[in-house]
Structure formats: C-alpha cells, structure tokens
N, C-alpha and C positions, 0 to 999 in steps of 0.2 A: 600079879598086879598088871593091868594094862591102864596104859597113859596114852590117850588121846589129844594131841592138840589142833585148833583149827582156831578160825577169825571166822565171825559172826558180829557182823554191824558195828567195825572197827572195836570189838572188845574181842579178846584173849580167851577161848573157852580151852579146860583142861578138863576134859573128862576122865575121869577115875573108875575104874572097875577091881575088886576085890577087894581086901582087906587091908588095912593100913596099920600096919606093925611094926614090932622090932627088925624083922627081916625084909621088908618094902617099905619104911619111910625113908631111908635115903636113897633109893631110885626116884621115888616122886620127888624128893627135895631137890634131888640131882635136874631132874627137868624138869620143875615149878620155877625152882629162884631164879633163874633168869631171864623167868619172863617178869621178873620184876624190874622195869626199865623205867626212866623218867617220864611220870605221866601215864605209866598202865593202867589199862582197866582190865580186870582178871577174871575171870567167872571158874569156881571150879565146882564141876557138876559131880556131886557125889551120892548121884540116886542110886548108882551100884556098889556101893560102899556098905556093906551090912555091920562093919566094927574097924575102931579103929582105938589103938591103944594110947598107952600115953605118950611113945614115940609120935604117934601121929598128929596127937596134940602139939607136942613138941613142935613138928615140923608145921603145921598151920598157923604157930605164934610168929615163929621167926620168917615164914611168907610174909603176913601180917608187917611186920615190923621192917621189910625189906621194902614191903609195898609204899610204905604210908610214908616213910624216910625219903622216899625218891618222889611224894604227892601223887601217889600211885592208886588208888581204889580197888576193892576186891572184895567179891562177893561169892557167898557158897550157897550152895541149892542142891536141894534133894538129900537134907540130914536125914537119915534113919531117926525115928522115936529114940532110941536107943543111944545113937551118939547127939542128939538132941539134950537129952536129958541129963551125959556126963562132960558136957559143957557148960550146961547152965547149972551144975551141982561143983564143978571146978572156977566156974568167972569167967572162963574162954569166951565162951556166948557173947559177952558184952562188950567186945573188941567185935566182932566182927557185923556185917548185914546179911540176912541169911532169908532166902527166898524160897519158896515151896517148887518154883519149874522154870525152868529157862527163860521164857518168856517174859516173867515176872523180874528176873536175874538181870537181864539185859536191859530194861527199863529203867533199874534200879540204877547202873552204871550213868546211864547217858545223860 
C-alpha cells in the first residue's frame, strides 16, 4: 500500500495505491485521520485502489465521521466498479460524495 499526501488548491489530497485490507487499513487510517482537522477539505484518490475489504470500509466510515464531526468535508474519487458497487449494496455510498477524477473532486470541495 503506498499513501501519498500533498495540497492541491488548499484541499488535502491522499492518494491510495493497492489494496485496502485487513493488513493495510490501519496504515491508511494511521495517516488519513489526522488530516482530519477543523475545517478539512479531504480528497482521497483511489483510482489505484482495485479492492478494498470491510476493514477498508471500516476505516472510510470512521474518516467519515472524524471529518464531518470537526465540519470537515471529504470526498473520494476514482471508486473501482467493484468497490462502487459493495458500497452502494452496504449504505456506505450515501455518507459519502464520490467523484469520477480529481478534477471533478476538487470542485466538489471548494
């Protein structure tokens, strides 16, 4: 799993590469939740993300709820079909705003 962070137009981008599992969601959780600060705008890009298990869920809720608790905003982009699908078949989906590319992500934020 590699975690990227950088600032792109005062929003937080965290880019994600691999798999988001039992054995890699508390690395990302470990450096996602603190960029959950008062007033973050969050972008996490997970166009290289091919799966992510329920741990990953897990840890996208409690972002989620870090975020929104501190009036935080946070947006995801670049779902695979795949974890598209076992979000909107679990209710995740509807907590979050979820954008097809950066571009669109960062819009979304501002």
């Amino acid at each position: 799993m590699d975690i990227n962070i950088r600032t792109v137009e005062q929003v937080t981008v965290a880019d994600l590469a691999g798999d988001v599992d039992a054995s890699t969601a508390s690395a990302v959780q470990e450096k996602v939740l603190p960029l959950a600060v008062p007033g973050s705008k969050i972008l996490l890009d997970m166009t290289k993300v091919p799966y992510m298990s329920s741990a990953g869920l897990r840890m996208l809720l409690s972002l989620y709820r870090q975020t929104t608790a501190k009036e935080g905003k946070l947006v995801l982009v670049g779902l695979s079909e795949e974890i598209q699908d076992t979000m909107t078949i679990t209710g995740f989906i509807d907590f979050f705003t979820t954008c097809k590319d950066l571009e669109s992500g960062i819009e979304a934020l501002k």
